[in-house]
GUKE-850941 format. One line per field, with one value per residue: residue number from 1; x, y, z negated of N, C-alpha, C in turn. Coordinates in steps of 0.1 Angstrom, whole numbers. Last residue first. Layout:
pos	c(NUM | ...);
n.u	c(X | ...);
n.v	c(Y | ...);
n.w	c(Z | ...);
ca.u	c(X | ...);
ca.v	c(Y | ...);
ca.w	c(Z | ...);
c.u	c(X | ...);
c.v	c(Y | ...);
c.w	c(Z | ...);
***
This chain:
pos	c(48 | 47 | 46 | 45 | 44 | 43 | 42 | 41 | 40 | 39 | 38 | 37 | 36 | 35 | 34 | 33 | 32 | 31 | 30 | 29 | 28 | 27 | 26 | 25 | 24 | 23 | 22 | 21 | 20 | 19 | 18 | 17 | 16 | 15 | 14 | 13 | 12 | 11 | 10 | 9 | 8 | 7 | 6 | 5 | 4 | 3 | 2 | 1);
n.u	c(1529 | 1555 | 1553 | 1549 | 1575 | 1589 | 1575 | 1585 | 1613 | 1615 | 1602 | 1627 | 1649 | 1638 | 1641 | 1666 | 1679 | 1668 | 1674 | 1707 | 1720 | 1735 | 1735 | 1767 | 1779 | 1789 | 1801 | 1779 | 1749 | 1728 | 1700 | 1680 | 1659 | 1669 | 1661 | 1636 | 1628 | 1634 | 1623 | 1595 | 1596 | 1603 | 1578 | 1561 | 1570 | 1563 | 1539 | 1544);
n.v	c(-204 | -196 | -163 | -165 | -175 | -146 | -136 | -143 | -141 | -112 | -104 | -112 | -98 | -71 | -78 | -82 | -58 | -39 | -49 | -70 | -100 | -117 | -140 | -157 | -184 | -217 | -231 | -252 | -238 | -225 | -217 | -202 | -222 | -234 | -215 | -206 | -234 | -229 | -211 | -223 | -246 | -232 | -215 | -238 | -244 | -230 | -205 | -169);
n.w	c(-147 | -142 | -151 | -177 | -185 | -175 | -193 | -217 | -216 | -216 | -239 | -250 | -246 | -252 | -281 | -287 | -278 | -297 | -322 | -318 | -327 | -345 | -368 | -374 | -355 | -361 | -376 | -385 | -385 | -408 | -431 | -436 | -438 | -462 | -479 | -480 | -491 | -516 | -524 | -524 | -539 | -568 | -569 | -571 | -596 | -612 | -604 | -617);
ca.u	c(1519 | 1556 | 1550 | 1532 | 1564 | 1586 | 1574 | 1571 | 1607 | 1622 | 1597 | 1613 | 1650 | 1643 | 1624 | 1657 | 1676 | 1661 | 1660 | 1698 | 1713 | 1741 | 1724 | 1753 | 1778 | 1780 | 1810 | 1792 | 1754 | 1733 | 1712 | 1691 | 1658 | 1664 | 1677 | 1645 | 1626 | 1639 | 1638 | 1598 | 1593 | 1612 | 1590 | 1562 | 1567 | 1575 | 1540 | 1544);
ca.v	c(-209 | -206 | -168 | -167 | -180 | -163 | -130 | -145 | -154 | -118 | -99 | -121 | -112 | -78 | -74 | -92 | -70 | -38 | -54 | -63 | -95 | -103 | -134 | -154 | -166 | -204 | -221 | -250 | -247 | -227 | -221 | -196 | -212 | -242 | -218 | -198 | -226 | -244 | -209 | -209 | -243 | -236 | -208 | -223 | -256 | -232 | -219 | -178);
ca.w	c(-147 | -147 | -135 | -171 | -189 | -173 | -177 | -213 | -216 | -199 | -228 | -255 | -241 | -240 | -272 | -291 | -272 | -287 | -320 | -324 | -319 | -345 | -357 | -381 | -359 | -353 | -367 | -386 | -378 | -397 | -425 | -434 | -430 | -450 | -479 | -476 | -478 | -504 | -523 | -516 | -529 | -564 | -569 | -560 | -579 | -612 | -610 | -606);
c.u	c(1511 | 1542 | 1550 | 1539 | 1550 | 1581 | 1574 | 1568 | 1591 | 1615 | 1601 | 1606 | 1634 | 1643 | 1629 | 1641 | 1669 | 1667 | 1657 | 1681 | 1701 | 1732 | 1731 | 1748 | 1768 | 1781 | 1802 | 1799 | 1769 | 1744 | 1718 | 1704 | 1674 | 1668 | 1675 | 1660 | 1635 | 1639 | 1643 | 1614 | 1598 | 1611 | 1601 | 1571 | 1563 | 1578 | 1558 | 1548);
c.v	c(-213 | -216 | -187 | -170 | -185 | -175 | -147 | -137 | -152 | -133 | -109 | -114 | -119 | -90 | -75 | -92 | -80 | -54 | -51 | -58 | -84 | -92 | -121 | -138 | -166 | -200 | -215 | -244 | -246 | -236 | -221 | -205 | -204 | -235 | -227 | -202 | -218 | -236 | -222 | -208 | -233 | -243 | -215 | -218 | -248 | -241 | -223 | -192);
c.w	c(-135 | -143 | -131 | -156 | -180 | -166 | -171 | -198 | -213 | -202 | -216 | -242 | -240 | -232 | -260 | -284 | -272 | -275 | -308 | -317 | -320 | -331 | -358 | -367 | -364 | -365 | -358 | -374 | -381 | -391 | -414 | -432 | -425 | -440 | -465 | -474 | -472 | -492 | -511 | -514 | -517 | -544 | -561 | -557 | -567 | -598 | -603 | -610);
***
């Protein structure tokens, strides 16, 4: 892997994983996470 890939991809991932001083790391597991995304696109389309 080209060495401007590699170090690319880690930016990324470090970007990605940051967060905000004294927020909680994501403790939302998957059936809320389908909950909550279902209650925004209901939403969404009545929005429309």
């Amino acid at each position: 892997m080209p060495e401007v890939t590699r170090t690319a991809g880690l930016t990324l991932i470090g970007y990605l994983a940051r967060r905000m001083p004294g927020e909680a790391a994501h403790d939302v597991g998957v059936c809320e996470a389908r909950n909550a995304s279902e209650r925004r696109l209901k939403a969404a389309r009545k929005a429309r």
